[in-house]
N, C-alpha and C positions, 0 to 999 in steps of 0.2 A: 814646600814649594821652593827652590831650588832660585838664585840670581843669574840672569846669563846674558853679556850683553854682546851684541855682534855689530863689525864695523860694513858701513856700504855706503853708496854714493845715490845722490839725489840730484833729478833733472828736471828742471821745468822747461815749460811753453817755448823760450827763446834761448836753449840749450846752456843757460845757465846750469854748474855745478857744484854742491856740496859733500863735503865729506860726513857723516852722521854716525855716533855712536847710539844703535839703538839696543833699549831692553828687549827682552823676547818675552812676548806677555800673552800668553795662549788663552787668557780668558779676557783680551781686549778683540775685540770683532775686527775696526779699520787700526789701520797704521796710524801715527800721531807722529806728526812734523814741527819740533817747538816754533814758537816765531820770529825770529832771526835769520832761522832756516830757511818755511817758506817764500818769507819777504827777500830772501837774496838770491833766490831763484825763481821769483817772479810768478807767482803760483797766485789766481785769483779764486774766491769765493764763491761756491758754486750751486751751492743750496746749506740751509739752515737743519741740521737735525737733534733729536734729542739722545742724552747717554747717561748711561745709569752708571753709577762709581761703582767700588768695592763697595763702601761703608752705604749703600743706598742712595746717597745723594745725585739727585738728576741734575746735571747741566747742557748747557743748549752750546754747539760749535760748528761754524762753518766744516763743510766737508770740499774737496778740490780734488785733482786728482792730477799725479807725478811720475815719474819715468825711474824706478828703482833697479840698483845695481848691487848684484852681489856675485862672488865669484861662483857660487851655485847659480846663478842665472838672472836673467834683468828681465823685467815688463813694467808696462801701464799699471796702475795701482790707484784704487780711491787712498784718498788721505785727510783727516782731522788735521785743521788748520789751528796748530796751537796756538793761544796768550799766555802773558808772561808767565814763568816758572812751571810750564808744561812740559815734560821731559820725553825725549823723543821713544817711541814706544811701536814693536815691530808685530801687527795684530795673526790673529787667522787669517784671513782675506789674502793678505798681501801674502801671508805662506801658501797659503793654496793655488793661488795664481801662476806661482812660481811653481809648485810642486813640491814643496816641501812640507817636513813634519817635524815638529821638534820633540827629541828623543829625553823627556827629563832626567831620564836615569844618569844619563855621562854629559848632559847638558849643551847637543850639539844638534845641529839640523840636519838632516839625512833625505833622499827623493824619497817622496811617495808611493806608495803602489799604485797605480794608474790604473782605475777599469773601467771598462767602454762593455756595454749593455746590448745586447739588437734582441728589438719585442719580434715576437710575429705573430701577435694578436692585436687585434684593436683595442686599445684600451680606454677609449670615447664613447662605445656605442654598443650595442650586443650582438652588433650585423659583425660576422669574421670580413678580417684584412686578408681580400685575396691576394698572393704574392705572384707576381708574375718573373718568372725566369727567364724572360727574353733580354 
């Protein structure tokens, strides 16, 4: 597994902004905001969750959520509220929101292939979804 770390900008609630070097960790779910970070863009505590490390070990961290900037594209994003010596860490979640993928082979992020699905069956019940064409 390959090191890759990418630069972006971090927004909070009262359009406070940081600049952020994050690692790119595809087997981290949310994004991780050290805390210096958060606290100076103003980002409060939003619910408590638990997370499982590499090495097994569980710790408990607030979760918030932030206004991320990258030159591939900017959104809303949940975010793990880091303490001390938590290093800023750029999850699935916050790539997929964006559309992104990251490509380990050359180490870079590229868009996703986007697909959009239409059932036309019911898929709740054994009665057919009649479709009406008007």
């Amino acid at each position: 597994m390959g090191i890759t770390y990418v630069e972006g900008r971090v927004r909070g609630p009262s359009g406070k902004e940081e600049t952020v070097r994050f690692l790119v960790d595809s087997g981290a779910t949310y994004s991780l905001l050290p805390k210096a970070v958060w606290e100076a863009i103003g980002l409060k505590p939003k619910r408590k969750l638990s997370f499982t490390l590499a090495d097994g070990t569980t710790v408990e961290r607030w979760v918030s959520e932030a206004f991320i900037i990258f030159p591939q594209g900017e959104a809303h994003t949940p975010v793990i509220l880091g303490e001390e010596g938590d290093e800023a860490l750029l999850g699935v979640v916050t790539l997929e929101i964006l559309g992104l993928v990251f490509n380990p082979f050359d180490r870079t992020l590229h868009p996703m292939r986007m697909l959009l699905c239409k059932y036309k069956s019911n898929q709740l019940s054994n009665r057919p979804l009649l479709l009406n064409d008007n």
